[in-house]
Residue frames relative to the residue before (quaternion, step in Angstrom):
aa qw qx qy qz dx dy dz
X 1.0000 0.0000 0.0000 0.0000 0.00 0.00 0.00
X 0.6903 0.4781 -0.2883 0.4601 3.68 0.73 -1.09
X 0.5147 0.4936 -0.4877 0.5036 3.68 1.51 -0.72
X 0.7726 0.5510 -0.2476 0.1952 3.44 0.13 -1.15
X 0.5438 0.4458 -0.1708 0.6902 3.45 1.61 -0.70
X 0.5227 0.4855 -0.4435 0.5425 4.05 1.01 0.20
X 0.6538 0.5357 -0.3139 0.4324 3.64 0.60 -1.47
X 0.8627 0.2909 -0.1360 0.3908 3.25 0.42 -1.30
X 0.6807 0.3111 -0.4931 0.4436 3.47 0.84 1.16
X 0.1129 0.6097 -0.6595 0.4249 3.32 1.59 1.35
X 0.2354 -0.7289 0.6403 0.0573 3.51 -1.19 1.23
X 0.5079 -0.6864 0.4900 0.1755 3.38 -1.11 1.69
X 0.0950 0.8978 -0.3523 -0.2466 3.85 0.35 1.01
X 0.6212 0.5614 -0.1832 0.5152 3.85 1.73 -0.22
X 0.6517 -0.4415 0.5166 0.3368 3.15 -1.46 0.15
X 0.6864 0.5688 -0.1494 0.4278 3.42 1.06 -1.10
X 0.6264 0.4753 -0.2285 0.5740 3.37 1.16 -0.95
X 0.6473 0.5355 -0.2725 0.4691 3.83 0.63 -0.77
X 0.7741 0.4239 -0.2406 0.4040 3.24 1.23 -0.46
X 0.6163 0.4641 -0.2358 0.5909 2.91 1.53 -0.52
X 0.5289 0.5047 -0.4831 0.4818 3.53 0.80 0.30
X 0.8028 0.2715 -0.3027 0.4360 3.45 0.13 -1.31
X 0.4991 0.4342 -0.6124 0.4329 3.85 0.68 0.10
X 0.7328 0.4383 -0.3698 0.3663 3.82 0.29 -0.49
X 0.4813 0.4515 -0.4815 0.5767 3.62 1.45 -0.05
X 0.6899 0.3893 -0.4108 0.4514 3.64 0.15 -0.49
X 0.6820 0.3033 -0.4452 0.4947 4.00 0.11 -0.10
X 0.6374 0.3197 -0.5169 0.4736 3.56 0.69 0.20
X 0.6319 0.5624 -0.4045 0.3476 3.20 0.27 -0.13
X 0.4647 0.4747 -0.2926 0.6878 3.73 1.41 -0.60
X 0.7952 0.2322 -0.3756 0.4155 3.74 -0.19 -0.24
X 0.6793 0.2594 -0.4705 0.5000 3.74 0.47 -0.09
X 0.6376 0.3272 -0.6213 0.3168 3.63 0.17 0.48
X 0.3890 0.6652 -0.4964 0.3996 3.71 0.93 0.11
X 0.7009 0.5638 -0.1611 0.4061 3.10 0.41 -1.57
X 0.6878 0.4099 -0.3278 0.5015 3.42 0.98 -0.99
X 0.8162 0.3283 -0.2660 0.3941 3.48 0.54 -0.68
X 0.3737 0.5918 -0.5191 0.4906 3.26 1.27 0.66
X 0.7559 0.4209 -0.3094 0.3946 3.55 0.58 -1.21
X 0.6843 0.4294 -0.2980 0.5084 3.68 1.23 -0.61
X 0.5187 0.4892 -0.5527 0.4314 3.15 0.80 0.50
X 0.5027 0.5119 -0.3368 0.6098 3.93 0.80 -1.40
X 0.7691 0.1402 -0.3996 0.4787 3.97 -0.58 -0.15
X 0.5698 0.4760 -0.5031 0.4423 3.62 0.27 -0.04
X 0.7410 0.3766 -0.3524 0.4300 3.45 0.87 -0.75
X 0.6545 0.4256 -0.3893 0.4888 3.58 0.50 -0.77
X 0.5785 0.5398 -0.4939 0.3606 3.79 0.76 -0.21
X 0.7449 0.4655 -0.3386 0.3373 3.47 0.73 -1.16
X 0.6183 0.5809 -0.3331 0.4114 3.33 1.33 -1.04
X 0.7527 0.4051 -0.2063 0.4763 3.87 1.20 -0.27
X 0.3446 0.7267 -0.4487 0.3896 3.63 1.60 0.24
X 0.7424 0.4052 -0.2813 0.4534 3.42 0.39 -1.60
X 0.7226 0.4276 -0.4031 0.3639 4.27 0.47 -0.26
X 0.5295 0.6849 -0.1516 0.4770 3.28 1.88 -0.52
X 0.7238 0.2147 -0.2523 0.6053 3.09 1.02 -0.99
X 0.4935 0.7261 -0.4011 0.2615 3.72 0.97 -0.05
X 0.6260 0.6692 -0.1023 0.3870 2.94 2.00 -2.10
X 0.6619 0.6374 -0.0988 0.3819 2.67 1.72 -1.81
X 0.7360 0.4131 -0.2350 0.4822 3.47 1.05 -0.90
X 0.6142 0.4666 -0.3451 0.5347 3.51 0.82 -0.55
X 0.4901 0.5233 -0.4105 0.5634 4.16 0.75 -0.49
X 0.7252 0.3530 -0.3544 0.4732 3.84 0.05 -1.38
X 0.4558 0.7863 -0.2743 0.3141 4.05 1.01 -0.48
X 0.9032 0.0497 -0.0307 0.4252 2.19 0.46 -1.76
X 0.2343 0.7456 -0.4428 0.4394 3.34 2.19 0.45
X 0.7167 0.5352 -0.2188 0.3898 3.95 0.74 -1.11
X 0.7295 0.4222 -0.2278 0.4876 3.19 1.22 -1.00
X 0.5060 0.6312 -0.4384 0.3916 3.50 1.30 -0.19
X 0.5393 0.7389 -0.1192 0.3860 3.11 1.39 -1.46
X 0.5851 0.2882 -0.2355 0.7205 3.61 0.95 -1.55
X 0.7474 0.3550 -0.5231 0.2045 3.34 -0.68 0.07
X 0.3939 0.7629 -0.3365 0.3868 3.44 1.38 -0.92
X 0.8184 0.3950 -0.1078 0.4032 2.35 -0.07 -2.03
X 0.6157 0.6012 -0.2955 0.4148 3.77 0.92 -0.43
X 0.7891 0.1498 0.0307 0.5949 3.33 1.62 -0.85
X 0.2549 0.8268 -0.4342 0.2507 3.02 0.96 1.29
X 0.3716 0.5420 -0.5001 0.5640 3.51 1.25 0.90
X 0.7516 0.2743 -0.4470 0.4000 3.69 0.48 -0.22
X 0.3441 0.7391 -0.5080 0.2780 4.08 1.08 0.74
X 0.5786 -0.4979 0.5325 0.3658 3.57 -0.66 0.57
X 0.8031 -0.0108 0.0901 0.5889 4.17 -0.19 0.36
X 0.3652 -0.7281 0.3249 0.4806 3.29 1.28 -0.24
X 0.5112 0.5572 -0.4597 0.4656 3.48 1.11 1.56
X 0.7958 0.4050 -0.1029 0.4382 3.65 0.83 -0.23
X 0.2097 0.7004 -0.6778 0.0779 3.80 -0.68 0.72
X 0.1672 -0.7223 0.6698 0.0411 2.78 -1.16 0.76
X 0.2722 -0.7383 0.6135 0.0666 3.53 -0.97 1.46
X 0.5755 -0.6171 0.4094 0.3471 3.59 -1.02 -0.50
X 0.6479 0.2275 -0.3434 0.6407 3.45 1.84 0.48
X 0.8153 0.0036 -0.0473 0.5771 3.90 0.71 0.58
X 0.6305 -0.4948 0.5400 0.2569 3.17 -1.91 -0.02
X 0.3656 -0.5010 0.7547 0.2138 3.73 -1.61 0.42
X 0.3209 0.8093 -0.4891 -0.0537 3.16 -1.03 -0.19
X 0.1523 -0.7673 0.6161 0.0917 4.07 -0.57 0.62
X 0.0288 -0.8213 0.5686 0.0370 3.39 -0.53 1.06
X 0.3126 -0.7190 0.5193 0.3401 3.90 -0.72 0.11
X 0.5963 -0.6081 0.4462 0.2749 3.70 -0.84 1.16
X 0.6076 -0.3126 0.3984 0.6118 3.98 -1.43 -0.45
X 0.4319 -0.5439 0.6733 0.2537 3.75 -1.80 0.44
X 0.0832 -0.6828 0.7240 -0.0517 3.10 -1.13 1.93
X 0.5112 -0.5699 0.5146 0.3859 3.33 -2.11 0.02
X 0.1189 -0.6905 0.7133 -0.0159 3.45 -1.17 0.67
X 0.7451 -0.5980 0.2940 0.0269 2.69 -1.53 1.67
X 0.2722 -0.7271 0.5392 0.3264 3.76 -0.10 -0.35
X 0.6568 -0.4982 0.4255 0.3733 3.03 -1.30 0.10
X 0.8485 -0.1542 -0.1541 0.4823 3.65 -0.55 1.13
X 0.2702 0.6563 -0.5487 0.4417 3.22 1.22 1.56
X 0.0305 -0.5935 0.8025 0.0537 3.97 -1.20 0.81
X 0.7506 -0.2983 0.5676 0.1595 3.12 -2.41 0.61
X 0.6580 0.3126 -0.3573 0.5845 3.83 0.78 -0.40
X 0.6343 0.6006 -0.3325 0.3555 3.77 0.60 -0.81
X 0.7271 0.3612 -0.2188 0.5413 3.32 0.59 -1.50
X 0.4857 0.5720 -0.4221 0.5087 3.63 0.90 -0.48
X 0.7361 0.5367 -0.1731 0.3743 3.83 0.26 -0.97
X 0.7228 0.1321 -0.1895 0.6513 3.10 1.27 -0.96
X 0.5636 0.4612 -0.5143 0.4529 3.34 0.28 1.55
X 0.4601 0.4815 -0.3845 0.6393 3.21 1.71 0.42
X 0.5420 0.6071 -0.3978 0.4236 3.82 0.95 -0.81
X 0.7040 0.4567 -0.2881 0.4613 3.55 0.62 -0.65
X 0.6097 -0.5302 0.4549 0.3746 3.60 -1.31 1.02
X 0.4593 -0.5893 0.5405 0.3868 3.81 -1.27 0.85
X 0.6349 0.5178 -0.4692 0.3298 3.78 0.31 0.07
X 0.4370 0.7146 -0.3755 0.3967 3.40 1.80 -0.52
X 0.6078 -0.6173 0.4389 0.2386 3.23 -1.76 0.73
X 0.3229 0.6482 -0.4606 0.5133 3.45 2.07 0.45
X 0.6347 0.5913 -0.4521 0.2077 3.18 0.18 -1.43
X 0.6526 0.5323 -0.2998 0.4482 3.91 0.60 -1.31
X 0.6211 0.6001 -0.2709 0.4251 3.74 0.87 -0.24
X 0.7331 0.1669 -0.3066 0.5837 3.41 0.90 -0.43
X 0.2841 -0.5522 0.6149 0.4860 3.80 -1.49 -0.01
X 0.8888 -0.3264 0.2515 0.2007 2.33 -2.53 -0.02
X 0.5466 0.3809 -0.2955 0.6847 3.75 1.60 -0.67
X 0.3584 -0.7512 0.4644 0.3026 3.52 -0.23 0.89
X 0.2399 0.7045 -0.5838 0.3244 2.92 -0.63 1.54
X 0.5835 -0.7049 0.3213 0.2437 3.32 -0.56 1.12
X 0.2593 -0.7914 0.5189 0.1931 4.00 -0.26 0.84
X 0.0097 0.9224 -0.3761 -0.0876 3.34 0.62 0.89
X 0.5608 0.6870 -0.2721 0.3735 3.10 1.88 -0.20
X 0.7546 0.3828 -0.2167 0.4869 3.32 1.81 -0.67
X 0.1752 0.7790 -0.3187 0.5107 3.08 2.22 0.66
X 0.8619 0.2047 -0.1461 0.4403 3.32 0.53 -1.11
X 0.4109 0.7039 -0.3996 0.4195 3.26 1.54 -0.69
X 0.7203 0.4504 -0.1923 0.4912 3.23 0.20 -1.64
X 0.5756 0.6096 -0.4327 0.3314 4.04 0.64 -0.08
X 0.6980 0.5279 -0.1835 0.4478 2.83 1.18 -1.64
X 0.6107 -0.5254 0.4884 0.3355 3.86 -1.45 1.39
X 0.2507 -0.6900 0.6339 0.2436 3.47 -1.21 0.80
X 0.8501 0.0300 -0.3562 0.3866 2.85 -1.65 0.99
X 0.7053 -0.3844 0.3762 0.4618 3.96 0.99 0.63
X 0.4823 0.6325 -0.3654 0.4835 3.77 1.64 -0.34
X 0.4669 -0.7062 0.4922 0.2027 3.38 -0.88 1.26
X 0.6728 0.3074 -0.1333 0.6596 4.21 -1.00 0.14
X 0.6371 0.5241 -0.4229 0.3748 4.46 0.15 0.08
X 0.3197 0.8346 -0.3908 0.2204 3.24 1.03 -0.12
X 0.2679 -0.8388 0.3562 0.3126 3.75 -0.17 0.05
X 0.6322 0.3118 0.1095 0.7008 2.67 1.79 -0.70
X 0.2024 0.8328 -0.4766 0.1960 3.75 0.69 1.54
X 0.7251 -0.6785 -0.0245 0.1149 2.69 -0.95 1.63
X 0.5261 0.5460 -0.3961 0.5178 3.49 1.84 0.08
X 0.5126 0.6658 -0.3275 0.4321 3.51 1.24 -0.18
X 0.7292 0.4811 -0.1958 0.4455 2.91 1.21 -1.24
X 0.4429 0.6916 -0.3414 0.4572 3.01 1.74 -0.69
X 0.5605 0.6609 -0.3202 0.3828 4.09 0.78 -1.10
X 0.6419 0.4373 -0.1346 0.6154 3.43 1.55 -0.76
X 0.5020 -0.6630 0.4715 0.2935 3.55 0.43 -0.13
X 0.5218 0.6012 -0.2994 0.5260 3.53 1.19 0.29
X 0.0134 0.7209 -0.6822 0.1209 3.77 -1.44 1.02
X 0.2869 -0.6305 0.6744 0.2555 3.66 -0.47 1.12
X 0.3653 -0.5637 0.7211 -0.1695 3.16 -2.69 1.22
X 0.1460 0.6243 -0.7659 -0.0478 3.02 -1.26 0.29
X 0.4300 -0.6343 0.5991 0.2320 3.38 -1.87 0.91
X 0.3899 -0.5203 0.7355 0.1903 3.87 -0.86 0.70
X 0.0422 -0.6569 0.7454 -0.1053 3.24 -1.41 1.31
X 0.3800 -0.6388 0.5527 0.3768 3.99 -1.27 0.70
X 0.1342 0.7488 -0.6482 -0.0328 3.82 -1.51 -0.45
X 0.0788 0.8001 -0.5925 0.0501 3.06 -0.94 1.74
X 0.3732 -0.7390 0.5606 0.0188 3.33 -0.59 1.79
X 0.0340 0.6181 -0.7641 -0.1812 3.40 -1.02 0.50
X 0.4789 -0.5540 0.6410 0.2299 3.08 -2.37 0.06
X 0.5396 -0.6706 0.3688 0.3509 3.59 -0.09 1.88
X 0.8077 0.4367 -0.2758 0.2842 3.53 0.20 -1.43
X 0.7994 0.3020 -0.2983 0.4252 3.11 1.26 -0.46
X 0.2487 0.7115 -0.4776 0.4515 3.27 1.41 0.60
X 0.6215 0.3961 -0.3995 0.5452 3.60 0.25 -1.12
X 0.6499 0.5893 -0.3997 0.2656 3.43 -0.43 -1.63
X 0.8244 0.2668 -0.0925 0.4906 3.72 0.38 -1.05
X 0.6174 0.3575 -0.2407 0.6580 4.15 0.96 -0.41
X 0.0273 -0.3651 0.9122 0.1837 3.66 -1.91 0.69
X 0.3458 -0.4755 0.8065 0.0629 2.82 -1.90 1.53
X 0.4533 -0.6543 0.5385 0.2766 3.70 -1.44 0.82
């Protein structure tokens, strides 16, 4: 670094010297764009030559990710809480995504919005919508969730929420985990 910040208060004192610099910025400059497109060429190549096992690996994984699934789901009394199995080269598992709001039945986003305007602006509604009336759904849920992990602490518990047309969700997602070491052990991988 100090070399560098030396070079570059070497002061350019001629016509002659100025020229012979920027012709030498320009021949570096022609060699690191070689260079660059040499190297993006080599990853372009080593990419293409590894696409077709990748996308091979890939599709047969999403396979057999699906058929775990149908089977789970077929035998989902033998899950641990009915979330967990454990096999002897990985886990089953059904996990439940982030907890969104979800509509009621014949409830729209203008409605519940509306009858959160229905309430006096001193109401504990008021903090729920912003200022462009629009629906703060983020402090909706916030305010669901038990403070400090303390059951019944909610601010905002869930038949209340109900008063609004609104009921917090969670989506159930699949997830099969193997355990690397014993993955090898039982699969030659090609």
């Amino acid at each position: 670094m100090a070399t560098k910040q030396a070079e570059a208060k070497q002061a350019i004192a001629t016509r002659q010297e100025a020229e012979q610099t920027l012709a030498r910025k320009g021949r570096l400059l022609a060699l690191l764009g070689e260079s660059v497109a040499e190297r993006d060429r080599a990853a372009s190549e080593v990419q293409t030559k590894h696409s077709p096992v990748i996308k091979r690996l890939t599709d047969e994984i999403d396979v057999l990710d699906a058929r775990l699934q149908d089977w789970a789901e077929k035998h989902r009394e033998a899950f641990t809480d009915g979330k967990t199995y454990e096999l002897s080269s990985g886990w089953l598992r059904f996990k439940l995504g982030p907890p969104k709001l979800v509509l009621l039945a014949r409830w729209t986003w203008q409605k519940t919005l509306n009858a959160l305007l229905a309430f006096p602006a001193a109401s504990q509604w008021s903090t729920y919508v912003k200022r462009v009336p629009e629906i703060n759904k983020r402090k909706l849920l916030s305010d669901t969730r038990d403070v400090d992990g303390r059951p019944g602490t909610a601010l905002l518990p869930e038949p209340n929420l109900r008063t609004i047309g609104l009921r917090v969700d969670q989506d159930e997602f699949f997830e099969a985990e193997s355990k690397p070491q014993a993955a090898l052990q039982y699969v030659p991988c090609p």
